[in-house]
C-alpha positions in Angstrom: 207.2 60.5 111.5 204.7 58.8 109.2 201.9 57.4 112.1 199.9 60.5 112.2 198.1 59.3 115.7 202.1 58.9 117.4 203.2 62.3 116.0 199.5 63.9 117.2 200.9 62.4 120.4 204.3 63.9 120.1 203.2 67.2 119.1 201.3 67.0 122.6 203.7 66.0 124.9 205.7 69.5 124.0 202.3 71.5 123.6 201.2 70.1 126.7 204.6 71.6 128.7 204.4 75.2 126.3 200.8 75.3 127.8 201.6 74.4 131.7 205.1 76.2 131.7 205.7 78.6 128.6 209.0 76.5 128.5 210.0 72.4 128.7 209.1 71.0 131.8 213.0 69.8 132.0 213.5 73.7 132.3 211.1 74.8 134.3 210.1 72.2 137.3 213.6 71.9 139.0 212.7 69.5 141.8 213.7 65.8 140.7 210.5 64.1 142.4 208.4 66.5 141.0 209.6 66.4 138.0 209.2 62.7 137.9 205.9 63.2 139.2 205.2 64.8 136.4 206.5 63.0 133.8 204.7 59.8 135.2 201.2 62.0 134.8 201.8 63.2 131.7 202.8 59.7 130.2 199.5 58.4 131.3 198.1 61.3 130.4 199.2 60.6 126.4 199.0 56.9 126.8 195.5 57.2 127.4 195.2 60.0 124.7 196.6 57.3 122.3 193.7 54.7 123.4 190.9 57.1 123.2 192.5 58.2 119.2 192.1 54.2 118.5 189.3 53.8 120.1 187.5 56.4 117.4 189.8 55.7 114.6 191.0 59.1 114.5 193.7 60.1 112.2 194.9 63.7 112.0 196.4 65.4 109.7 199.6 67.1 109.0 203.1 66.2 108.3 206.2 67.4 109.8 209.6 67.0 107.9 211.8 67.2 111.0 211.5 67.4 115.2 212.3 71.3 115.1 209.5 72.0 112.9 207.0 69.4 115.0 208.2 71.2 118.3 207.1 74.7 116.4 204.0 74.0 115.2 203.2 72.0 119.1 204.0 75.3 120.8 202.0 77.6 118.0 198.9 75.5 118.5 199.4 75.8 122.6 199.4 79.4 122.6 196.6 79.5 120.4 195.0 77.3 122.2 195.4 79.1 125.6 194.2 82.5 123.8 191.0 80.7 123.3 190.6 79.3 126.5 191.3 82.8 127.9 188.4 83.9 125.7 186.3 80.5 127.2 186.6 81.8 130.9 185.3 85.2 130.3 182.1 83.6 129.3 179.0 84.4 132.1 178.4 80.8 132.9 182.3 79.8 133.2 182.7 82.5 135.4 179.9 81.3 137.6 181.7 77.9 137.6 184.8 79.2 139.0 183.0 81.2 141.7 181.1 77.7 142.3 184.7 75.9 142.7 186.2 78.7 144.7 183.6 78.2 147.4 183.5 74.7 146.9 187.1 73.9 147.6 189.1 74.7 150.5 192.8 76.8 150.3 195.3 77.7 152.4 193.9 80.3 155.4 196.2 82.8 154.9 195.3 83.0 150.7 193.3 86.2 149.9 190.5 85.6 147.6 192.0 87.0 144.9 195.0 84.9 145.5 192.2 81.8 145.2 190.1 83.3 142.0 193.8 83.4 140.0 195.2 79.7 141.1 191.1 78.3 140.1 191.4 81.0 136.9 195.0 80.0 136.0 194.4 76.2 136.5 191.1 76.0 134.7 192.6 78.1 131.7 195.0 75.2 131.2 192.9 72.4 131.4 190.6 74.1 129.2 193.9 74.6 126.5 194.6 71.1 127.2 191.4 69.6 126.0 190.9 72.1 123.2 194.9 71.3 121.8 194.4 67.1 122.4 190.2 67.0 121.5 189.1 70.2 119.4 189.6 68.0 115.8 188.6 64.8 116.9 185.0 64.9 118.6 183.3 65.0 115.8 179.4 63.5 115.4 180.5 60.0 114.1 183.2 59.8 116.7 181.1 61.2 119.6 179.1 57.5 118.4 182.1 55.1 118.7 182.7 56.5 122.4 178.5 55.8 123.0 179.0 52.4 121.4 181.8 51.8 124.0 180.3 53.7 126.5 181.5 52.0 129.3 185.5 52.0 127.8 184.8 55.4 126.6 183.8 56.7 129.8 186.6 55.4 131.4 188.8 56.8 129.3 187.5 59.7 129.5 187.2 59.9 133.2 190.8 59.0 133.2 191.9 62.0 130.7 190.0 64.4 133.4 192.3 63.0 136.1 195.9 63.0 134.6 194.9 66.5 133.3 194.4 67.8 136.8 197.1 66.4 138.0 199.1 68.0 135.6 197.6 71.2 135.6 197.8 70.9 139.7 201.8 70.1 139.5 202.9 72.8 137.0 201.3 75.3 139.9 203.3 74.2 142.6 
């Protein structure tokens, strides 16, 4: 694995299931449509991820001898990364957002409200996870620029990231 942009992409596609599931998505969503569903979002999801890494040059780091030692490390730097976004959501002004999309949104009539403050808690927690595994090393100042200086490629990449996310994120809690 010596592209470092196609293993960051690698590494994703298993921390992305460890942070939606706990477990592989090939495990844990037993419905074939569904699961197909998912696969198709999550592709694009990556796919995109890969564009936006060209777009700002961005390289990471790290080197993994073999696949088991790749899929170790992905899973590690989910559940570190959804410790942090639990820490995120306790924040005074996330919390407010959440009450703001609770009311905002419609559920089911016969869901309680706690029933709504854990799906919107549970589903912004992984997105948040999401974005701090795929983005947290590669926003820096000078790359923030390159997305300005293609702001209108940028933005649609970007835009598109928010919406495979979600749909994600919306999947693994059916």
């Amino acid at each position: 694995m010596n592209n470092p942009r196609k293993t960051a992409i690698i590494e994703h596609w298993f921390g992305i299931d460890t942070i939606l599931f706990g477990e592989s998505a090939v495990e844990a969503i037993k419905d074939k449509k569904l699961f197909e569903k998912y696969v198709l979002a999550k592709g694009g999801l990556l796919s995109n991820l890969f564009e936006i890494y060209s777009l700002v040059e961005y390289n990471p780091e790290g080197f993994h001898s073999n696949l088991s030692e790749l899929i170790a490390y992905a899973e590690e730097t989910a559940e570190l990364c959804m410790s942090e976004a639990s820490e995120l959501l306790k924040e005074p002004e996330v919390m407010e957002s959440l009450r703001e999309e609770m009311s905002e949104n419609s559920y089911p009539s016969n869901w309680t409200d706690k029933q709504i403050a854990t799906v919107v808690a549970t589903n912004r927690r992984k997105s948040v996870a999401i974005d701090k595994m795929v983005f947290e090393n590669v926003f820096n100042a000078e790359n923030k620029s390159v997305l300005k200086d293609h702001i209108g490629v940028g933005s649609i990449f970007i835009a598109s990231h928010q919406k495979l996310r979600d749909s994600i994120v919306e999947i693994s809690s059916i």
